[in-house]
Structures are given as structure tokens and as C-alpha cells.
N, C-alpha and C positions, 0 to 999 in steps of 0.2 A: 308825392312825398310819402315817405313810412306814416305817419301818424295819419295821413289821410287815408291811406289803403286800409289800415284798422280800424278805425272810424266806420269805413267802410262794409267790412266785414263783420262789426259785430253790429252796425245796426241793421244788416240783413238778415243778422241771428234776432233782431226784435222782430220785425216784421215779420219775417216767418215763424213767429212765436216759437221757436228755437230755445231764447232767451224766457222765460213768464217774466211777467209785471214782476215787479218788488225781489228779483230774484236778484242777488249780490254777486257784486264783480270786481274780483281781489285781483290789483294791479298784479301783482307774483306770479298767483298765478297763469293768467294772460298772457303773462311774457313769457314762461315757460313752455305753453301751449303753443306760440306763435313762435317763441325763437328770438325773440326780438328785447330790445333793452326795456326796463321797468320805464324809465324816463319815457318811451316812445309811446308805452300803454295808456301811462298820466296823461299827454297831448292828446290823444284820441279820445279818451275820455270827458276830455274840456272840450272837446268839438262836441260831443255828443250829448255833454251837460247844456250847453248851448245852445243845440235844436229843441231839448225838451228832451230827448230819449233816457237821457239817466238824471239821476238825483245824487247832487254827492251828499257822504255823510261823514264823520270823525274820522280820521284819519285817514291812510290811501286805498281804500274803499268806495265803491257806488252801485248803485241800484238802480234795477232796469226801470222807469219811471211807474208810477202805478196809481191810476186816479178814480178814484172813489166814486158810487154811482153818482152821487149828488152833483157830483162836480163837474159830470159829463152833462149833464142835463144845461148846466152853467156856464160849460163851454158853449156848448150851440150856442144857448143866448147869444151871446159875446158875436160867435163866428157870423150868425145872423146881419147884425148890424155891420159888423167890419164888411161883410162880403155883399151885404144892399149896398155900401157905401161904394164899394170897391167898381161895382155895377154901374150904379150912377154917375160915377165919375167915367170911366171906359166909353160910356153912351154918350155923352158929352164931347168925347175927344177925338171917336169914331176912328179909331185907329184900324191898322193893320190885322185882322184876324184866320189869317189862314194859318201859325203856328198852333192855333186853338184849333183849326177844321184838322189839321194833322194829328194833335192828340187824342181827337174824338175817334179819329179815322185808326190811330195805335191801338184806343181801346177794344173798338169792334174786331180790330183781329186775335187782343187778348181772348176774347170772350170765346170766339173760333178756336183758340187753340187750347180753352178750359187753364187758362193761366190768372189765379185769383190777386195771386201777389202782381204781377205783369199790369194788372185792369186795375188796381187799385195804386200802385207808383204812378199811372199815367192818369187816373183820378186826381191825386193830390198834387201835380204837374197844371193842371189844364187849372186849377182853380187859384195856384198861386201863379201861375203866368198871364191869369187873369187880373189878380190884384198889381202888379207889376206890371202890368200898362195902364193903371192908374196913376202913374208917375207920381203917386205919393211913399217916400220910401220909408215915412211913420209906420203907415199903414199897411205896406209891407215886412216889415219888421213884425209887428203884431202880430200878421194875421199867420206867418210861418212860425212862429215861438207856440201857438197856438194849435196849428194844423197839421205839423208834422208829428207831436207825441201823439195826437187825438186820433189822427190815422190810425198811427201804429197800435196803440193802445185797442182801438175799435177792433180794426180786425183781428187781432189777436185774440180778445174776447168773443165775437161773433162769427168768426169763420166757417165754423164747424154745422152752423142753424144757417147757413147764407144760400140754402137751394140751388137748383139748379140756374143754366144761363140767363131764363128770363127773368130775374132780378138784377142782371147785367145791364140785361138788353134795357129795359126800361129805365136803366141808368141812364144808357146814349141816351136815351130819346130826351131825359130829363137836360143832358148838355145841351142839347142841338136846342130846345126851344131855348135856354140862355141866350146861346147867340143869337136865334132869331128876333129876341126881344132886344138885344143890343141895336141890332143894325134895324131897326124899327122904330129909332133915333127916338124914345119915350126914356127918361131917363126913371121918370117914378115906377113906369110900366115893367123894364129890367128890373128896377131893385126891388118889387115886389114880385116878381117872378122868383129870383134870386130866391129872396127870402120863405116862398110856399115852396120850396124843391127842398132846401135846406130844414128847414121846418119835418116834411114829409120824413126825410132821412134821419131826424133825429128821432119822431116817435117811431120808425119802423127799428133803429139799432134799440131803441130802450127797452123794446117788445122782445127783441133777439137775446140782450142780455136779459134781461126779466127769466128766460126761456131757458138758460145754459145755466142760470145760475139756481131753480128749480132743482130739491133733491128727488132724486130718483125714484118713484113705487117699486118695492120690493115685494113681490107674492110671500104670505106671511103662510102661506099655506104650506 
């Protein structure tokens, strides 16, 4: 549908930071840009108020979403618990997981082909199809309201300090023990695994933002 293929397209302009944080998105213009009716721009919009990626404000107007360090820090928390629990539960249920070895497996060819945005859609892929064979659909609800702005948001902010492959690479590695601790039928042993890998990536992004957001030494000479 129209409102979804715009949806689509402007939140590929988030992710590839295209769009910045806090940057304003006037229905009119949108439509002009696109071709398309104002009413169609409004619907894409409420999709994408919805995942988290925009903020509406007064009138027909919104804002690319834009979250304050503190709050990132606050996210983890939160993501922490939701995704130990998400773990614990998954270990318990011992379901089907070869859609998870296939994401891993999508990633490691992102990494081969130096595609950041490619490696990080199939990152936030593999953790909410994680939670979503938790067959709790509270908890999925949550943990995506949650994960998809924080994604976007993250990279957007750290892209640029995110080095080369092997910060990639050591991503896999950090999925693959997930699933090893799953199917190692220990449910506290996953959700504390979970929670040190998730933990880890949150002080390594604070570090990276900490890093970009550093003003520059000017030679005063």
C-alpha cells in the first residue's frame, strides 16, 4: 500500500541517517517531494510514530525521533531485562531456531560486503525474532517500541567511530554464543548471557557516542 511504501522510504532515510535526529518532517512538503497526497504522508507517518522513529508535535508536523544520552543509557536498562526475559523464556520452549542461524548467517555476508546498514537491519531482525518466539506478545510489543528507534537512533549517532569489520565480526560471535546458551537448555545461564552481550554493547555505543560528540582540537597555532 502507498502509505506503507513511504513509511518505508523515509524510515530508510532514518537509518541511513539521511534524515538526523530532531530533524522536522512537514506533511506538504513530503507530498510534494513524493508526488503523492498529504493524507498519504499523515498515514506513513503514524506508522512510523508507532515504531518509535518519529515524534509528532502541534499540528501536521513530526520529528525524526531524537533521545537524549541519559535515556539511552535507560534504554539498555529496560532492553536488558525485556531481552533476559525474552531468553529465558525461548530456552524453556526450545523451539525452532534455524531462522535465527540464517540471520546470523545474512549478517556475516553483510560484513563480507562492508554493508553497515545490511548488518545492523539483520541485527535488529534476529533479536526481535528472538523475542517473538517467546510467544509472549506483551513482550513483544515492548521490546520493538523499544528497539527499533534505539537501533536507528544508535547508528545514526555512532556510525562514523564504528571501525572496521572486526567489530562486526565479534558481533557474530556475540549471536552465535546466544544461541549456544539457548540450546544448552539453562534458562538463567541464556538470560545471563543475554544480558553480558547486551550490557557490553551498551558501554562500547556510550564510549562511541561520548567520542562523536567530543569537540574538535583546533591548532591555535
Amino acid at each position: 500500500m502507498i502509505k506503507e511504501n513511504i513509511a518505508s522510504q523515509i524510515r530508510h532515510e532514518i537509518v541511513a541517517g539521511t534524515l538526523a535526529p530532531g530533524e522536522q518532517l512537514v506533511e506538504g512538503k513530503w507530498a510534494v517531494k513524493l508526488g503523492v497526497a498529504q493524507a498519504s504522508i499523515r498515514a506513513a507517518l503514524n506508522i512510523l510514530e508507532s515504531e518509535g522513529f518519529v515524534e509528532r508535535g502541534n499540528g501536521r508536523s513530526a520529528r525524526v525521533t531524537q533521545i537524549p544520552m541519559e535515556d539511552i543509557r535507560h534504554s539498555f536498562e529496560v532492553r536488558i531485562a525485556l531481552e533476559s526475559l525474552a531468553a529465558r523464556l525461548v530456552t524453556e520452549i526450545q523451539p525452532d531456531l534455524s531462522d535465527l542461524e540464517q540471520i546470523v548467517s545474512d549478517m556475516r555476508s553483510a560484513v563480507s560486503r562492508r554493508n553497515l546498514q545490511a548488518f545492523y537491519e539483520r541485527d535488529l531482525r534476529f533479536h526481535m525474532t528472538l523475542c517473538e518466539k517467546a510467544g509472549n506478545p506483551v513482550l513483544t510489543q515492548m521490546l520493538r517500541r523499544l528497539l527499533v528507534p534505539l537501533f536507528a537512533f544508535v547508528i545514526i549517532r555512532t556510525h562514523e567511530k564504528m571501525g572496521g569489520p572486526e567489530r562486526w565480526t565479534r558481533s557474530i560471535g556475540q549471536h552465535e554464543r546466544i544461541l549456544a546458551a539457548i540450546r544448552g537448555r539453562n534458562p538463567a545461564k541464556a538470560a545471563a548471557e543475554v544480558a553480558g552481550i547486551i550490557g557490553y554493547f551498551s558501554t562500547d555505543i556510550n564510549e562511541l557516542t561520548r567520542k562523536k560528540s567530543r569537540p574538535v582540537k583546533r591548532d591555535s597555532r
